[in-house]
MILUMSE-746068 format. One record per residue (C-alpha): residue number from 0; x, y, z. Coordinates in steps of 0.1 Angstrom, whole numbers. Each point is the difference from the previous one (the first is absolute). Layout:
% MILUMSE-746068
NUM / X / Y / Z .
...
This chain:
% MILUMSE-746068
0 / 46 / -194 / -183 .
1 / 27 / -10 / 24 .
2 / 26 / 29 / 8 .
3 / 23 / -27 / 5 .
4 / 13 / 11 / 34 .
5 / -31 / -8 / 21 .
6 / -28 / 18 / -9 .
7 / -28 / -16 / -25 .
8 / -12 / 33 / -17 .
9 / -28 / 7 / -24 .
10 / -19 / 27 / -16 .
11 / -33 / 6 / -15 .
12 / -23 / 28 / -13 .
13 / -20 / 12 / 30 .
14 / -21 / 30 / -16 .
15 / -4 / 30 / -19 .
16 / -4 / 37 / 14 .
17 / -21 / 25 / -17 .
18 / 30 / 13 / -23 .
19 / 2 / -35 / -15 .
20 / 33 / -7 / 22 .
21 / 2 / -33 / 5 .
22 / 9 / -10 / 41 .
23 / 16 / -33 / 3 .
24 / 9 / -21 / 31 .
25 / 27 / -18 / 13 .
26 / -4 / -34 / 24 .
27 / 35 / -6 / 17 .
28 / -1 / -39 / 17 .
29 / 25 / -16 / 24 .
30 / 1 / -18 / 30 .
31 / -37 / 0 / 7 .
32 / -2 / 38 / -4 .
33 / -20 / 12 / -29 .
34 / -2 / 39 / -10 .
35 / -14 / 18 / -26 .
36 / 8 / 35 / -15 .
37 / -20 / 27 / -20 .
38 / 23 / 21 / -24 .
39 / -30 / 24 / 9 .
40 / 16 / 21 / 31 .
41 / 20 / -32 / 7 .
42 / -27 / -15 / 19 .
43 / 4 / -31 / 21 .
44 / -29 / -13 / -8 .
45 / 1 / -35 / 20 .
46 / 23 / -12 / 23 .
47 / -7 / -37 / 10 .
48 / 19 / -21 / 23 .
49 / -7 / -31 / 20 .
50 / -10 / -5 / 38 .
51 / -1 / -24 / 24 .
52 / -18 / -24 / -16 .
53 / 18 / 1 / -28 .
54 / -26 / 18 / -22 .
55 / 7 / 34 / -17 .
56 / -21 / 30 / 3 .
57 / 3 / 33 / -14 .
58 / 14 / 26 / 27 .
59 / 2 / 33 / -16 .
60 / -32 / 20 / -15 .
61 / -8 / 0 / -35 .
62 / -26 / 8 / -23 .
63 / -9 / -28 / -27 .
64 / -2 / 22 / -30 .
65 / 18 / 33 / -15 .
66 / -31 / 18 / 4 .
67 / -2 / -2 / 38 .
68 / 37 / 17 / 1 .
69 / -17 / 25 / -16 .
70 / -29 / 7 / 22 .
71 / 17 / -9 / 31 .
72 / 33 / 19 / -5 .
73 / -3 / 17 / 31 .
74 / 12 / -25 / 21 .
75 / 30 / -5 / -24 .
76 / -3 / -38 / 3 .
77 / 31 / -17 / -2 .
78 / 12 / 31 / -20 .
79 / 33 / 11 / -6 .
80 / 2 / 36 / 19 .
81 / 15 / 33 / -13 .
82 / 16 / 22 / -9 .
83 / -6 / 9 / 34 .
84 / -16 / -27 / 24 .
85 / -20 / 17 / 29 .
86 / -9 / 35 / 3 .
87 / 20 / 34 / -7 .
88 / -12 / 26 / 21 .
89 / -14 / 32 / -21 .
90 / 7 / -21 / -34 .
91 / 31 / 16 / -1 .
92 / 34 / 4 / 8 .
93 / 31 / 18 / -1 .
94 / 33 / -13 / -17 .
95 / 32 / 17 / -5 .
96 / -22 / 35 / 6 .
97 / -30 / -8 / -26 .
98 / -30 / -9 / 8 .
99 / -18 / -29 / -17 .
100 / -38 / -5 / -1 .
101 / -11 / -34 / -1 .
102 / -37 / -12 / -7 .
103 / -23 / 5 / 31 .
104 / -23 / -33 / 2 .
105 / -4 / -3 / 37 .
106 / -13 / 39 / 11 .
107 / 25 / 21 / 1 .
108 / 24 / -30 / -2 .
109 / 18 / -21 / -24 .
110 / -1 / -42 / 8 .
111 / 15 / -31 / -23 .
112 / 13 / 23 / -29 .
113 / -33 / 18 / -9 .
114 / -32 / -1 / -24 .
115 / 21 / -24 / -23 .
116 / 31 / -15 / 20 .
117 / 17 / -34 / -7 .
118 / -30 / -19 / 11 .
119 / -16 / 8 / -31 .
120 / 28 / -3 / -27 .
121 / 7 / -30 / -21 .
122 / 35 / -8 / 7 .
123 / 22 / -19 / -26 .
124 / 10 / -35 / 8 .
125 / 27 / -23 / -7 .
126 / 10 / -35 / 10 .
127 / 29 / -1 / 29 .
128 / 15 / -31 / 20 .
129 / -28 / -10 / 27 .
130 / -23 / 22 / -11 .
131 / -11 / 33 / -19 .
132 / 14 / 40 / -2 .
133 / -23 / 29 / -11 .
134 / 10 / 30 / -11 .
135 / -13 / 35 / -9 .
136 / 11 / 37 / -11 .
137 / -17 / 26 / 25 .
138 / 1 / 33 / -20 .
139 / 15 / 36 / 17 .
140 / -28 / 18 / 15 .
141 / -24 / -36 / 8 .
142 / -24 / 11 / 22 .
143 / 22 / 26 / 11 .
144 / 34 / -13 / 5 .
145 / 30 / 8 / -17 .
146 / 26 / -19 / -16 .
147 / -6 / -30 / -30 .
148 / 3 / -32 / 19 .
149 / 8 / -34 / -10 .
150 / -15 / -24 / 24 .
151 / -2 / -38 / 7 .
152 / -15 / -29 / 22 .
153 / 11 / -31 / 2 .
154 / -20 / -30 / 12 .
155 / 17 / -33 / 5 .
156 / -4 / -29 / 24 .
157 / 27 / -5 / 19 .
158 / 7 / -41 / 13 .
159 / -25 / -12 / 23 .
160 / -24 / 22 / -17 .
161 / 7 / 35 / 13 .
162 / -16 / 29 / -24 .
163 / 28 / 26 / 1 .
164 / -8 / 37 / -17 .
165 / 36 / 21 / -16 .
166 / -10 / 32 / -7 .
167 / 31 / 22 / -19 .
168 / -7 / 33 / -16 .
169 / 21 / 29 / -14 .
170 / -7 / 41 / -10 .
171 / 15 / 23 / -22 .
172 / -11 / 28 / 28 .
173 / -7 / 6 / 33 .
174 / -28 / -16 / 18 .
175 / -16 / -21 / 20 .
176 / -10 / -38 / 2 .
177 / -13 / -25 / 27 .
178 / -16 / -29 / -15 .
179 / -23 / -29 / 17 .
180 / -22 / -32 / -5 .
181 / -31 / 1 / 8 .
182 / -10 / -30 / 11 .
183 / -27 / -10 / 25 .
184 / 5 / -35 / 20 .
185 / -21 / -22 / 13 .
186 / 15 / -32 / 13 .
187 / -34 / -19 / 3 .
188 / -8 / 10 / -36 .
189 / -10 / 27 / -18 .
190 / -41 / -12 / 4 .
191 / 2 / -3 / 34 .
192 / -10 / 29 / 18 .
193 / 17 / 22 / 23 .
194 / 37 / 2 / 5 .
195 / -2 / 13 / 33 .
196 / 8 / -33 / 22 .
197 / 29 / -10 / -21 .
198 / 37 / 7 / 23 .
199 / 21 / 26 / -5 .
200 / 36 / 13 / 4 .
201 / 21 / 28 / -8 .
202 / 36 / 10 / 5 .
203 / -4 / 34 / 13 .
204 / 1 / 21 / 26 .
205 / -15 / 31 / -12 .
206 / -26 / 15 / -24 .
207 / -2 / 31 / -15 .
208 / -32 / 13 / 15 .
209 / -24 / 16 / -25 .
210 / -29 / 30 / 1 .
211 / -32 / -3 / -13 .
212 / 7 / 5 / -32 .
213 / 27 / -32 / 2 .
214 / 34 / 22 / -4 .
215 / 25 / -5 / 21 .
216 / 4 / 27 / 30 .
217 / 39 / -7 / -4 .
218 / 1 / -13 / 33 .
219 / 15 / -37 / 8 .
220 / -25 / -14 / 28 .
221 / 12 / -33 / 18 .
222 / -24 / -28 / 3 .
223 / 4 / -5 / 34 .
224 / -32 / -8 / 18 .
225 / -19 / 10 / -33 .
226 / -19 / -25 / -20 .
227 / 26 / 6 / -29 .
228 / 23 / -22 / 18 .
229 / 4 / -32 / -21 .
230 / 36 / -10 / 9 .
231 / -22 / -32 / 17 .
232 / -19 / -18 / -22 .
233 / -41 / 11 / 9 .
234 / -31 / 0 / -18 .
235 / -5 / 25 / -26 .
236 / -27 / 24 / 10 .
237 / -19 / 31 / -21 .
238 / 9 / 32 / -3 .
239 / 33 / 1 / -18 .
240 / 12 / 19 / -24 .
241 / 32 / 14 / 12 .
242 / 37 / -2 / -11 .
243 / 22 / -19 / 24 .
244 / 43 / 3 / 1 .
245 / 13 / -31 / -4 .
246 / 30 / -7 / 28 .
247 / 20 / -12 / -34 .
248 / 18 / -20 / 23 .
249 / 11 / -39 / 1 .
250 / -8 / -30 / -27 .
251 / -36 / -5 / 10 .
252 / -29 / 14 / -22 .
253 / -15 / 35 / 9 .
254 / -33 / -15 / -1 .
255 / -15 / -33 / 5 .
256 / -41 / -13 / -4 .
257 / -13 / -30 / 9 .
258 / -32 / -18 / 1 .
259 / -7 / -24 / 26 .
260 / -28 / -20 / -17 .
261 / 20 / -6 / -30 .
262 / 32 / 1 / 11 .
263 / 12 / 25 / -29 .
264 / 29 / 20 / 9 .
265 / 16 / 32 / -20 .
266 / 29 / 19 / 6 .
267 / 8 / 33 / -16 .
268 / 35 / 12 / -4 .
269 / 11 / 30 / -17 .
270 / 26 / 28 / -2 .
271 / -22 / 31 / 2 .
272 / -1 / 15 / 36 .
273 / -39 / -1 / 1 .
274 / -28 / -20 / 3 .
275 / -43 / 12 / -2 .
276 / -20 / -22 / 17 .
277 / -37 / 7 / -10 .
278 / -24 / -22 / 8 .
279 / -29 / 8 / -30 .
280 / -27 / 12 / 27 .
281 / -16 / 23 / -25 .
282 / -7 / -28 / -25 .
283 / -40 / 1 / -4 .
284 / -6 / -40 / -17 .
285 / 9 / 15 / -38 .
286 / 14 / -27 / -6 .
287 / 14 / -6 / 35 .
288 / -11 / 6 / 40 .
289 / 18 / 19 / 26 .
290 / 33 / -9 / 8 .
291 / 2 / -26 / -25 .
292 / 36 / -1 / -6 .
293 / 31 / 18 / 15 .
294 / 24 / 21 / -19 .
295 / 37 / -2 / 9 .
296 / 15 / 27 / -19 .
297 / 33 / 5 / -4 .
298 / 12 / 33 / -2 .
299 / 20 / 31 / 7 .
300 / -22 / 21 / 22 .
301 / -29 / 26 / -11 .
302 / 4 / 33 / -5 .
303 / 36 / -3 / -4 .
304 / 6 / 22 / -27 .
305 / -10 / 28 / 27 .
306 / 18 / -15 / 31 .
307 / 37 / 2 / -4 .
308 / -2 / -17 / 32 .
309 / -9 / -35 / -18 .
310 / 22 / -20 / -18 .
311 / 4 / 16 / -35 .
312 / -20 / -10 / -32 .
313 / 15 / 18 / -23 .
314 / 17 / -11 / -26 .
315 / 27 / 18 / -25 .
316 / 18 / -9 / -34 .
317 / 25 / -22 / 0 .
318 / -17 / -20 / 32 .
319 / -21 / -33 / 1 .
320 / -27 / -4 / 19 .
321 / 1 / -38 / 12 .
322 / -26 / -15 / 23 .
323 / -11 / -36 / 9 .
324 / -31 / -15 / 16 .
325 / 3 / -39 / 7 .
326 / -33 / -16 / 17 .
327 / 6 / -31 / 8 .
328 / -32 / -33 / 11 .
329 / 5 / -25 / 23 .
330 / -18 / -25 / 21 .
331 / -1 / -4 / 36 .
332 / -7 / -34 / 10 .
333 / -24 / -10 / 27 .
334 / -36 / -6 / 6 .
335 / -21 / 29 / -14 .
336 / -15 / 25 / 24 .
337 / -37 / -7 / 12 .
């Protein structure tokens, strides 16, 4: 179908989960960019753009088949993160004097809204200009977290062929929200190895430096002479999985990729004050190698719920939470690197 405003849109069945829901997905087309989206954890399953030579290739991980989101959820490929994206120290947290318990899945930790977070709902789905909105009802005491919230994402492709994400959400009680995609790129295709020599930058000047256990010491370390510092565009190398502070400063994106044999460019802009770079080194070839992709997660920072030094994520009754992710593809011209 054609949205009328852009965007060719169309929607099939794309499988059945155990329960006999059926999942069905969405393919959003304009401009050259093609995406497709799971209502199953609002997965972006394929993200295809062209290169230099004018071919397209798909540059964001994805499995071919409901079943592999099942197996592989791990990874939380492509997924749509929450209620809480990264980790909250303890798997709990205080709010307006209670404490709140929330579903340890990561040791003593809680990560990516627990045993059973948005990544493995069915979202409901309706038809919007340029593209497609999901929706669900998360339930007072989900994994732990308080408050009944009403939650959506929507996906559209903005002119030129830009995949922006709009998430909104509201509560009838106090508690605490910081959504994320998922998604891992991989500008010289999803089949084609390792990330690792693909260009990166970052607008920021700082990180929040993490223990072992990946929380957030609360301090605010500058990446000054430290192999954090992307502010100039380098190759991406392994070992990351750390949040960095976005300057939040100026027009330009707050990251930038690129790929020098295909010429692929993305841009990532957003209005969350975060960004975890992690570069996959831990995947073990099921279905995908080390460091296949890089995730660019957009984010308020971990652990916040226990650092009233972060940027709040709480939100009350009455407030909306508004965030939006735009990733933008381009092509820089030029012969291709030997």
């Amino acid at each position: 179908m054609d949205t009328g405003s852009g965007t060719a849109l169309r929607t099939e069945e794309f499988g059945t989960l155990a329960d006999g829901t059926v999942v069905h997905r969405w393919t959003l087309e304009r401009d050259g960019t093609r995406v497709r989206v799971l209502t199953y954890g609002g997965i972006v399953q394929s993200v295809e753009v062209p290169g230099r030579d004018g071919e397209r290739a798909g540059v964001a991980l994805g499995l071919p088949d409901l079943a592999g989101y099942e197996t592989y959820s791990g990874p939380y490929f492509g997924a749509l993160v929450g209620r809480y994206a990264n980790r909250i120290g303890g798997a709990c947290f205080e709010l307006d004097g209670r404490t709140h318990r929330v579903t340890r899945n990561e040791g003593r930790n809680h990560v990516h809204g627990g045993a059973r977070g948005f990544d493995k709902r069915v979202w409901q789905a309706r038809e919007v200009a340029d593209g497609v909105r999901l929706s669900l009802v998360s339930e007072d005491g989900e994994e732990g977290f308080p408050g009944r919230l009403t939650v959506s994402a929507t996906y559209t492709l903005d002119e030129g062929g830009a995949l922006r994400i709009a998430y909104r959400a509201t509560t009838d009680a106090p508690t605490v929200l910081n959504l994320t995609n998922h998604t891992y790129w991989n500008l010289a295709g999803g089949d084609s190895g390792s990330a690792l020599g693909q260009v990166l930058r970052i607008a920021a000047g700082q990180i929040t430096p993490a223990d072992a256990e990946s929380l957030p010491t609360g301090e605010f370390l500058p990446v000054d002479g430290t192999r954090f510092d992307f502010r100039e565009p380098k190759p991406v190398g392994a070992g990351y999985d750390h949040n960095f502070v976005l300057d939040g400063a100026g027009p330009g994106p707050a990251a930038e990729l690129y790929d020098a044999v295909s010429g692929r460019v993305l841009t990532v802009t957003t209005t969350e004050p975060g960004m975890q770079l992690y570069t996959a080194d831990h995947f073990d070839g099921r279905p995908f190698g080390p460091c296949a992709g890089i995730a660019l997660e957009t984010q308020h920072f971990p652990d916040s719920p226990n650092r009233p030094e972060f940027p709040s994520t709480v939100l009350r009754p009455g407030e909306e939470y508004v965030s939006t992710t735009v990733y933008g593809f381009a092509v820089r011209r030029g012969a291709p690197a030997a």
